[in-house]
C-alpha positions, 0 to 999 in steps of 0.5 A: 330227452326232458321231463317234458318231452318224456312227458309228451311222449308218455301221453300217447299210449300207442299201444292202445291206439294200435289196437283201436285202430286194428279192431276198426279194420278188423271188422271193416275187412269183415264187412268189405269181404262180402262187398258187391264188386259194383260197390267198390269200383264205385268207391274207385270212381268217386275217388277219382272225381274227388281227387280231381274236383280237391286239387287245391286241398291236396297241394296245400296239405303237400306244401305243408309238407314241402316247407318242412323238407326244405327246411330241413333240407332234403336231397331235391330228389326227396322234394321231388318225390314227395310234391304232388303236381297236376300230373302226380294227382291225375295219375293217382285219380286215372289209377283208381279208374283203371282199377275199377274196371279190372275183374273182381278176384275175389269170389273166383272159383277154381279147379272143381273136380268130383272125387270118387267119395262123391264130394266136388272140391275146388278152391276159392279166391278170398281177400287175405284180411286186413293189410299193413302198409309201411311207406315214405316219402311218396303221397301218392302210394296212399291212394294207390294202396286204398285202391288195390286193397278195396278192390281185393276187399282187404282192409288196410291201415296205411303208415306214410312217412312224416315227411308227407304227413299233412298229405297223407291225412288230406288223401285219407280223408278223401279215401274215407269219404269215397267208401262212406258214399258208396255204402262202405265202411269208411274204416277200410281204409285207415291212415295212421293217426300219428306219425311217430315210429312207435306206431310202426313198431305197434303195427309190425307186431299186432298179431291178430289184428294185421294179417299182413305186412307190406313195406314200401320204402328204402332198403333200411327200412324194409331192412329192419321190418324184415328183422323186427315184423312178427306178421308175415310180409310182402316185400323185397329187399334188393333189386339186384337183377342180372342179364344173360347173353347167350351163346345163341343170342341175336347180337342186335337184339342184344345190344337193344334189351341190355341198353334198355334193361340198364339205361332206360331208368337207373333207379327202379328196382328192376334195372339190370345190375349186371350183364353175364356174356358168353364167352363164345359172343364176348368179343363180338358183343362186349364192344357194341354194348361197351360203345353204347354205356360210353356214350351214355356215361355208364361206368362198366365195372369188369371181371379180367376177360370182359374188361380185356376184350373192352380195353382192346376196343379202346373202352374205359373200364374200372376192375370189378371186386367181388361186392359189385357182384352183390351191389344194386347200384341204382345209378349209371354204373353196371358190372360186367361179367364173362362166363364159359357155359350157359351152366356157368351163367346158371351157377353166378346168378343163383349164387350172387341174385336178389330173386327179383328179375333175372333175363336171358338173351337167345335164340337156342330153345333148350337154353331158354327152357333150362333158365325158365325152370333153373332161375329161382326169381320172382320174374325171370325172362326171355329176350326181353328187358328187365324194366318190364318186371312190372303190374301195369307192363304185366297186365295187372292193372297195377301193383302194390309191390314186387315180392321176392318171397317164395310163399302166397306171391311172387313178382309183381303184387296186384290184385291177386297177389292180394287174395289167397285161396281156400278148399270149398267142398260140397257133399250130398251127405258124405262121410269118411269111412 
């Protein structure tokens, strides 16, 4: 580094402008809490219509940020990801619409019961404060993140990658508008003024100003705000999900949940990873499910019983390794495993699971039942795809995240997952005796 750039660098003093921008929030979170829900899904509606009637700002700003991938010469999936069609641009302004029309949580009031003192207590569904994003490459978490955080009346300071830098500045600034036009705060929604990564170590250790950390973004990213964070965070790391065939299980649905769960898309988080089969239906479900990776390209890597029974089908297979079992492959290959009991199933999930989404396949209502409650994951399921572990597939409207963490949220983030609840009491003068 030269003087000069030593220099430069010392000009900005990001501490400082961390504390700026957290005490902005700070108070845009307190005057966001008591917002009127008919004031922020106005914000939400204007939003949409700004995003639409700003189209050209928006691409110009994104082909900024094209240029510069290009020219460094990112992977085509990276260009792809960070390009702001027509298409990309009227989903995030339908999202804000969708949003506006989901129940308010916040004020929610839950649970009140009299107890013998006399006193009601019940609990109440409050925002959690000012919310931290972290996340690259995708301009489009920008608006989808100020959406859900304003709906929930939490405020947020969004970091977007460099990559998306000049689009992420245009967005904000349309974000900023919507909330100034509805009667709100326009800092309840801060896009980082910088796009060093300074400023993300400021943010994951400003303490009193950010209640919340939500990263979205590669797994060495989130990697290492998992080791570096002081403030409590949203997320999950892996995606390594598995499929159980059981026993009991209809063949035929089977064989449609497991394509589906792997070969609908390879690369979400909620892809199936590895497939478990009964060893009581492997000879008879190995081979169908085996014909169908095959003609999909899907490269099957198998303990000795599933690649046994998958050779004397004339399938190709590669030997597993004890790694394929931890792996989350993003890609058309899945690993492939026998087991002896619904037990056995039980014991190689809890042992080798991220806690994301994990399924079962069966008719036998106990076995069911049993993978329900035994099952330690965010979404665990029944005779149903993985790829369904998701906001809009639940019914949330949307998602900020999947969480894999076992306090405050679980699964799929929306809305709810935003908020947290606190004890109200009321009394008629009662005291502790």
């Amino acid at each position: 580094m030269t003087d000069k750039d030593t220099s430069a660098a010392a000009a900005v003093d990001f501490h400082a402008l961390m504390l700026d921008v957290g005490r902005r929030a700070r108070q845009a979170a307190r005057e966001l809490a008591r917002a009127r829900t008919a004031q922020k899904n106005k914000a939400l509606m204007i939003l949409a219509e700004s995003l639409r009637a700003n189209r050209e700002a928006v691409q110009q700003a994104n082909a900024l940020d094209l240029e510069r991938a290009r020219a460094k010469n990112y992977p085509a999936s990276f260009v792809d990801r960070l390009t702001v069609t027509d298409k990309v641009l009227e989903t995030m302004a339908a999202g804000c619409e969708q949003i506006a029309q989901l129940p308010d949580p916040v004020g929610e009031v839950s649970g009140v019961h009299v107890q013998p003192s006399g006193i009601s207590v019940g609990r109440m569904r409050v925002p959690l404060g000012v919310i931290g994003i972290i996340y690259e490459s995708r301009p489009n978490v920008t608006v989808d993140a100020a959406a859900l955080t304003l709906k929930s009346g939490n405020a947020a300071v969004l970091r977007g990658g460099s990559e998306a830098f000049e689009t992420n500045r245009v967005l904000g600034g349309l974000v900023r508008q919507a909330l100034e036009a509805a009667g709100l705060n326009p800092d309840a929604v801060i896009t980082a003024p910088t796009a060093d990564r300074a400023f993300v170590g400021e943010m994951i250790r400003a303490r009193g100003l950010i209640d919340v950390i939500i990263p979205r973004g590669g797994k060495s990213l989130i990697a290492r705000l998992r080791e570096e964070s002081q403030i409590e965070m949203i997320h999950h790391l892996d995606g390594i999900c598995h499929t159980y065939v059981d026993a009991a299980a209809d063949l035929d649905m089977a064989v449609s949940v497991v394509d589906n769960a792997k070969t609908q898309r390879y690369s979400p988080c909620n892809a199936t990873e590895t497939l478990l089969v009964h060893e009581a239906v492997a000879d008879a479900f190995l081979p169908r499910i085996g014909a169908v990776f095959a003609q999909k390209g899907v490269e099957m890597r198998c303990d000795a019983r599933s690649k046994a029974v998958l050779e004397a089908s004339g399938l190709a297979v590669v030997d597993a390794d004890e790694s394929d079992w931890d792996t989350e492959y993003n890609a058309p290959i899945i690993s492939i495993a026998v087991v002896e009991s619904l037990d056995a199933a039980l014991d190689f999930i809890a042992a080798h699971s991220s806690h994301h989404t994990d399924a079962i396949i069966t008719n036998d209502y106990t076995a069911a039942n049993r993978f329900l409650r035994e099952v330690d994951s965010g979404s665990v399921m029944v005779n149903c795809s993985t790829r369904l572990a998701d906001g809009y597939e639940y019914g949330l409207g949307a998602e900020i995240g999947i969480s894999t963490g076992k306090l405050h949220a679980r699964g799929p983030v929306g809305l709810e997952g935003l908020t947290s609840l606190k004890y109200i009491v009321t009394g008629h003068g009662e005291g502790r005796h």
